[in-house]
RODO-2510 file (C-alpha; in nm, 4 decimals, decimal comma):
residues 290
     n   res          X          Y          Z
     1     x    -2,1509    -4,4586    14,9556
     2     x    -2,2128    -4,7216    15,2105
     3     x    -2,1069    -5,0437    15,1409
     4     x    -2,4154    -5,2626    15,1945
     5     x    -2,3198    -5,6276    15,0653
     6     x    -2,5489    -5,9068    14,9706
     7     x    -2,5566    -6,1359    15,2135
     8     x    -2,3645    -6,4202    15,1849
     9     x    -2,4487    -6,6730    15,4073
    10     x    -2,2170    -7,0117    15,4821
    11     x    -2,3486    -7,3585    15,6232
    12     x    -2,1079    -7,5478    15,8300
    13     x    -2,1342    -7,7472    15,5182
    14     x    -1,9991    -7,5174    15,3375
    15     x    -1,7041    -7,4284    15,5095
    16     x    -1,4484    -7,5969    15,3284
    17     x    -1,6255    -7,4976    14,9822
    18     x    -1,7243    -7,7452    14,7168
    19     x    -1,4348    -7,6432    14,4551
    20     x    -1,1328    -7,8741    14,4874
    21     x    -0,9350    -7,5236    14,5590
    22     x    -1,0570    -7,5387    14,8789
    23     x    -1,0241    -7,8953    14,9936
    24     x    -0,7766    -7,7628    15,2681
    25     x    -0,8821    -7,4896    15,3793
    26     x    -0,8986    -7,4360    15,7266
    27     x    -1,2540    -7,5238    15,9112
    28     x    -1,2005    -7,2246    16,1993
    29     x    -1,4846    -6,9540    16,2632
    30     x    -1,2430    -6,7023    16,2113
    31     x    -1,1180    -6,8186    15,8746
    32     x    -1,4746    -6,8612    15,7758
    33     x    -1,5528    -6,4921    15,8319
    34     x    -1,2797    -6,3865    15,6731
    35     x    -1,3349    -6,5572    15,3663
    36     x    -1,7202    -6,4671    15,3914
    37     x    -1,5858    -6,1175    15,3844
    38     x    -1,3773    -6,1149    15,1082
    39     x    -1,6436    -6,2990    14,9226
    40     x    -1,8739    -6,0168    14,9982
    41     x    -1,6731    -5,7610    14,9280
    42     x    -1,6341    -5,8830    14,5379
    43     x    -1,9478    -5,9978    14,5238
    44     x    -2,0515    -5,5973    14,5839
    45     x    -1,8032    -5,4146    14,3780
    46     x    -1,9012    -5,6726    14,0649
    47     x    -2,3064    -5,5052    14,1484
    48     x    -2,2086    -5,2112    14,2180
    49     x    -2,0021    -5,1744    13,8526
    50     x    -2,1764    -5,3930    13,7043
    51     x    -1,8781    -5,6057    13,6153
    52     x    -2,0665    -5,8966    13,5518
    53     x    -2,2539    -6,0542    13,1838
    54     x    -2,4046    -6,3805    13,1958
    55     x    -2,1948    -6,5842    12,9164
    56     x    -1,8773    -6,4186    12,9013
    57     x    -1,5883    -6,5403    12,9701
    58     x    -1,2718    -6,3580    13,1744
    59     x    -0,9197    -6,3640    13,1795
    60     x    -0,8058    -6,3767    13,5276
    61     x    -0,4383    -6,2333    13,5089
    62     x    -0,2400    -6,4435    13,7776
    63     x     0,1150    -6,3204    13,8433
    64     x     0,1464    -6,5715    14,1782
    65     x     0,1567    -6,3044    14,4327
    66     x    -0,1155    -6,3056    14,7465
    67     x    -0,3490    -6,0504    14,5421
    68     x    -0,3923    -6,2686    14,2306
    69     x    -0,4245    -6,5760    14,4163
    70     x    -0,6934    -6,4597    14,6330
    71     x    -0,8456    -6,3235    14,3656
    72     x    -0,8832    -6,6168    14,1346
    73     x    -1,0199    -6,7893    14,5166
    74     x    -1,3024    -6,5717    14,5512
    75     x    -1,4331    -6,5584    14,1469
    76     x    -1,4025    -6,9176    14,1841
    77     x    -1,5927    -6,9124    14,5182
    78     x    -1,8482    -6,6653    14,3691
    79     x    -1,9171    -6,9263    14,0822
    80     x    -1,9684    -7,2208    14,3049
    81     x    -2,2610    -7,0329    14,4874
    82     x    -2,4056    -6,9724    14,1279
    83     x    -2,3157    -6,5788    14,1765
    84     x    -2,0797    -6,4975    13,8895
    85     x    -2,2110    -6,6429    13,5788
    86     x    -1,9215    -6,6277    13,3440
    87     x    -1,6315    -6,8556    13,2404
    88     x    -1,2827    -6,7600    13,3764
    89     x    -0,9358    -6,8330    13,1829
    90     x    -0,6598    -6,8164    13,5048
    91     x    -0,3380    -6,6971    13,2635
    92     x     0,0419    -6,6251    13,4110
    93     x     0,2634    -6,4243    13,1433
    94     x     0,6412    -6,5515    13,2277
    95     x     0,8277    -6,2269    13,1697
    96     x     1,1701    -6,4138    13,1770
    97     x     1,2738    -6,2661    13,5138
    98     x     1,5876    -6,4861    13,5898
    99     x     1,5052    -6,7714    13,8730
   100     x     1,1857    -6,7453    13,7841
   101     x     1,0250    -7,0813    13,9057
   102     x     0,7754    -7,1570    13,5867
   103     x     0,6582    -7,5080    13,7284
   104     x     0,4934    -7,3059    14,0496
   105     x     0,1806    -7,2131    13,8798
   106     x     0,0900    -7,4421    13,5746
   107     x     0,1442    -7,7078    13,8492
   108     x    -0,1168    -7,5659    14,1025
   109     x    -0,3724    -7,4999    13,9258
   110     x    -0,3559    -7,8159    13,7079
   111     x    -0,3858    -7,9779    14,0516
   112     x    -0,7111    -7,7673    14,1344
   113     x    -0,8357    -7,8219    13,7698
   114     x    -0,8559    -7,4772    13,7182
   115     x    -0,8470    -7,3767    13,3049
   116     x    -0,5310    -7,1627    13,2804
   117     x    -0,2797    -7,0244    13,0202
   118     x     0,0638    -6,9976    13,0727
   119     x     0,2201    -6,7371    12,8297
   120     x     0,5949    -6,7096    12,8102
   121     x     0,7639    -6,3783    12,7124
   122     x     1,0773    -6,2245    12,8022
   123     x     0,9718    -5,8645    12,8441
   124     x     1,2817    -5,8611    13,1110
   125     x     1,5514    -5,8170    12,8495
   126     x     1,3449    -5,5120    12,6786
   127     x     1,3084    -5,3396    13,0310
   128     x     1,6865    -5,4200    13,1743
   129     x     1,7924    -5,2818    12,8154
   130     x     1,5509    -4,9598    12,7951
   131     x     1,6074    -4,8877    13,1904
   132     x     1,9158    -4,7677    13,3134
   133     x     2,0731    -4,9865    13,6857
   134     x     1,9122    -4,8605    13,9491
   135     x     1,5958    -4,7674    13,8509
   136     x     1,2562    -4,8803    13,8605
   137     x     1,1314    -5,1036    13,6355
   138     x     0,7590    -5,1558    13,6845
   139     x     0,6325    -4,8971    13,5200
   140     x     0,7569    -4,9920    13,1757
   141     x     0,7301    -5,3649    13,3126
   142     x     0,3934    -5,3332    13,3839
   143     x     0,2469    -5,1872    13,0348
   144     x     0,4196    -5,4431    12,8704
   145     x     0,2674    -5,7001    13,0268
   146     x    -0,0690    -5,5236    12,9848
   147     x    -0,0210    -5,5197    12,6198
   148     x     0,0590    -5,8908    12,6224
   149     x    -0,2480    -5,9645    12,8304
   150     x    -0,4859    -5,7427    12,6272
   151     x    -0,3739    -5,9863    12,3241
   152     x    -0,4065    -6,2875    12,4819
   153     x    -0,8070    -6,2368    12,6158
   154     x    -0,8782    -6,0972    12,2595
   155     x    -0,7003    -6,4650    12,0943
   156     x    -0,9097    -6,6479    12,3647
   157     x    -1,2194    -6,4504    12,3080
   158     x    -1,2672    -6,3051    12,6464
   159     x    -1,4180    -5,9495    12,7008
   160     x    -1,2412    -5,8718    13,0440
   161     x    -0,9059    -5,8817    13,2062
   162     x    -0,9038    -5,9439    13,5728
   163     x    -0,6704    -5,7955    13,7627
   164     x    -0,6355    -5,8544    14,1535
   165     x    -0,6225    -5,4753    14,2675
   166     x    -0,7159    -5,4265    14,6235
   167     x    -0,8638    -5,1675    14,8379
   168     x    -0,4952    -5,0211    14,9114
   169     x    -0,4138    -5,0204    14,5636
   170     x    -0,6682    -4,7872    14,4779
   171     x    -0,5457    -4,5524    14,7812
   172     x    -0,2248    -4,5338    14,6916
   173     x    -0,2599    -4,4913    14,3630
   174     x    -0,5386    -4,2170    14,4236
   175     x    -0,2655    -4,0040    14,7025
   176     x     0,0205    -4,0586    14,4154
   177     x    -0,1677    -3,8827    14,1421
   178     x    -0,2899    -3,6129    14,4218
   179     x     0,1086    -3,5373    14,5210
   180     x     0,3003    -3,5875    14,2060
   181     x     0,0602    -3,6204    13,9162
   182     x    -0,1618    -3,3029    14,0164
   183     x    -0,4468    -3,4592    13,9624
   184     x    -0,7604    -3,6684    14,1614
   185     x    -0,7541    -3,9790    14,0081
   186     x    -0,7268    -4,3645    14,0747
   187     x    -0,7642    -4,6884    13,9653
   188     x    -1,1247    -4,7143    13,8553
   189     x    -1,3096    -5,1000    13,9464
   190     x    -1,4270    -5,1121    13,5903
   191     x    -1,2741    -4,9519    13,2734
   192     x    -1,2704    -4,9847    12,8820
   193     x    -0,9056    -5,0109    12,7230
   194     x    -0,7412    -4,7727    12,4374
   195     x    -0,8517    -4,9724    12,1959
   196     x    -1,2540    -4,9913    12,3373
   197     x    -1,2173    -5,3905    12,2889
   198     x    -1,2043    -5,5040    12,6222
   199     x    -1,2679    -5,4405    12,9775
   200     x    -1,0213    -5,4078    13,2575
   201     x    -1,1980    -5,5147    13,6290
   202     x    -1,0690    -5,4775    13,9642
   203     x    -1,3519    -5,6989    14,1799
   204     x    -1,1331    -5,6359    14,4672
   205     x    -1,2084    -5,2965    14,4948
   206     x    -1,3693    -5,3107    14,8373
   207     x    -1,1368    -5,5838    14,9688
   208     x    -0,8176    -5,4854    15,2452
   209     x    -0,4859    -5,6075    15,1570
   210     x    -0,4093    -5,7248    15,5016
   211     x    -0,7436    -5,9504    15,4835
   212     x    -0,5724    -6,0904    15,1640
   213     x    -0,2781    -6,1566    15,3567
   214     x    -0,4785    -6,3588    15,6115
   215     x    -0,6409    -6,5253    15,3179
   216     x    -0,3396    -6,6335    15,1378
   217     x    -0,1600    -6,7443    15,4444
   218     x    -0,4491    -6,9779    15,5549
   219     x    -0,5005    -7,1425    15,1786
   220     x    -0,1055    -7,1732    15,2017
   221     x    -0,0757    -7,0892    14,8393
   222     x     0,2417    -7,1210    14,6464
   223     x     0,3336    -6,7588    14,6363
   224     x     0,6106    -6,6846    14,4047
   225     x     0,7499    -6,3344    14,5171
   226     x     0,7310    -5,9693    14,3277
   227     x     1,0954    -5,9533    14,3680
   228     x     1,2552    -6,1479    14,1057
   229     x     1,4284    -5,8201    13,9265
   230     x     1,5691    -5,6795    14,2129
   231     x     1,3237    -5,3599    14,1428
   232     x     1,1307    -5,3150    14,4280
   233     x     1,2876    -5,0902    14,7237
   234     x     1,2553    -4,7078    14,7078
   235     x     0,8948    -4,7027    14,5556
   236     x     0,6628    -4,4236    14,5476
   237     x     0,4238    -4,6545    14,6347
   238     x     0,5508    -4,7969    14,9270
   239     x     0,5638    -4,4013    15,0608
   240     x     0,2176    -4,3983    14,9660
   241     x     0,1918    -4,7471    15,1932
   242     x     0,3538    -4,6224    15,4653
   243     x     0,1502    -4,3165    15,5109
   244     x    -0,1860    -4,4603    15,4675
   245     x    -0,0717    -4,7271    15,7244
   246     x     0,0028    -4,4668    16,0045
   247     x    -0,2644    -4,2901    15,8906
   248     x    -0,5146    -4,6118    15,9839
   249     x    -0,3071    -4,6574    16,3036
   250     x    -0,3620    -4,3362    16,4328
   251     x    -0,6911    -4,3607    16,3139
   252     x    -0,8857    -4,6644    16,2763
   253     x    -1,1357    -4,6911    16,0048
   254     x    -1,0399    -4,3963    15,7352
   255     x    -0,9214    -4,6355    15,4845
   256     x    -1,2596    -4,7433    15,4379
   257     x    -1,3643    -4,3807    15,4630
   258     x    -1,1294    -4,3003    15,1927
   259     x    -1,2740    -4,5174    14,9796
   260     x    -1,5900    -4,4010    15,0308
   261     x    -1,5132    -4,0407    14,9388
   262     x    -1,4341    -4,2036    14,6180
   263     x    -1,7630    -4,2541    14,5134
   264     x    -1,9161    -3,9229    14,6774
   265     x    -1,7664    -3,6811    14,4822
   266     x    -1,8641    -3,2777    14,4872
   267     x    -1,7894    -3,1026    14,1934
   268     x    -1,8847    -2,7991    14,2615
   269     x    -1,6749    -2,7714    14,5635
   270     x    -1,3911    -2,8287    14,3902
   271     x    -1,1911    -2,6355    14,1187
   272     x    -1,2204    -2,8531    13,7991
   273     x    -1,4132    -2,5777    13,5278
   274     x    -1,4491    -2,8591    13,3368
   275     x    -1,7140    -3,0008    13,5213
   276     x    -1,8730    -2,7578    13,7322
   277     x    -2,0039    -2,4463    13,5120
   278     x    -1,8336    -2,2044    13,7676
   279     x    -1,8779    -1,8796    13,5362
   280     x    -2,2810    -1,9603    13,4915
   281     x    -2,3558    -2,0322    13,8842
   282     x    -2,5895    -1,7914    14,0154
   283     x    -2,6991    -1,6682    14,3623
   284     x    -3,0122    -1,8034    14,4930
   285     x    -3,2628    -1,6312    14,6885
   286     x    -3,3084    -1,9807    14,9038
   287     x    -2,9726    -1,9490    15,0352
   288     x    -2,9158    -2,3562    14,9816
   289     x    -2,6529    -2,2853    14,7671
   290     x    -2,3555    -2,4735    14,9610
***
């Protein structure tokens, strides 16, 4: 697959964006093609999955890190050029992390009069209890909060969650099922839930974490950081980082291959019987076989 974007061309008018979020951007060339970029990138994973129904509305899940932020930025951004045609809900689920500061995002985006929930449960105490000290605790920390955010679009009648999942997201998650889970899979840009209710979509598919970074930096938003549990060091994930990192150092460019090779898959030269008919493949006289 070759990522071939819509274009999405800016005025000098344009440049600091017509949505109050915005307002301060910075008016450089450089921050202007990064945020064209970004923009881009969404704009084609939402075509490409066909994320996007006119008339339905989305819960954007906001957690106040760089990813969600930059996320709800670029739907936002996407709507003012009259490119995303659905309402969006912003929602933050307070998980009752301790210093957790809960003015920080009802007071931003009241301030960019963005429509937002703010949902306060204290899945904390469940994970610290079920969890032994010392271990990690996002993977039980994160279903939970899916769960809670699954009940919360169906009560404000939304048919997706949003979820800010970038381009290195999908990588790592991809190499972690490949060297511990046996298996080639990742996070998909647009899936249906257990319950076949809602969707689940990752617009950020296409777009690079350290162009999220850059983003985030230049709004200056408010980040509030993933840290608050004391959770974080030691991840499988961050191996997963840290390889794919060298990996792009050494070689620049093969994170964007990788994700490529994502959507050109071969069955048949690979070992799944389950979807290539391996027993019932014949020789051909042609000899095009491979």
């Amino acid at each position: 697959m070759t990522l071939q974007a819509p274009s999405i061309e800016m005025t000098a008018g344009e440049a600091t964006g017509a949505h109050e979020l915005f307002a301060g951007a910075p008016a450089t060339v450089e921050f202007n093609k990064l945020r064209k970029r970004l923009v881009r990138n969404a704009r084609q994973a939402i075509d490409d999955f066909a994320m996007a129904r006119s008339g339905e509305r989305w819960l954007v899940a906001l957690s106040g890190g760089k990813d969600s932020y930059g996320l709800l930025a670029i739907l936002l951004d996407l709507k003012w050029r009259g490119l995303l045609p659905v309402e969006l809900l912003a929602c933050n689920l307070d998980q009752g992390q301790p210093n957790f500061p809960k003015h920080v995002l009802p007071d931003y985006l009241a301030s960019i009069g963005v429509a937002h929930r703010i949902e306060y449960q204290d899945t904390y105490s469940v994970v610290t209890d079920k969890i032994p000290e010392g271990n990690t605790y996002c993977s039980l920390c994160s279903r939970l909060r899916r769960g809670h955010l699954y009940r919360i679009a169906r009560e404000e009648g939304c048919s997706a969650l949003v979820l800010g999942h970038h381009r290195e997201d999908i990588l790592e998650t991809f190499f972690m099922n490949f060297f511990h889970g046996g298996r080639l899979a990742s996070m998909p840009p647009k899936l249906v839930n257990d319950e076949g209710d809602l969707f689940v979509l990752r617009p950020l598919a296409y777009c690079a974490e350290a162009d999220l970074a850059r983003f985030a930096e230049a709004m200056a938003f408010p980040i509030i950081p993933c840290d608050l549990c004391g959770s974080q060091e030691g991840l499988q994930r961050g191996t997963m980082k840290e390889m794919l990192d060298g990996i792009e150092r050494r070689m620049p460019g093969r994170k964007d291959t990788m994700i490529r090779a994502l959507a050109n898959v071969r069955p048949s030269h690979l070992l799944d019987r389950s979807l290539f008919d391996f027993a019932g493949l014949a020789r051909s006289a042609s000899g095009l076989g491979d």
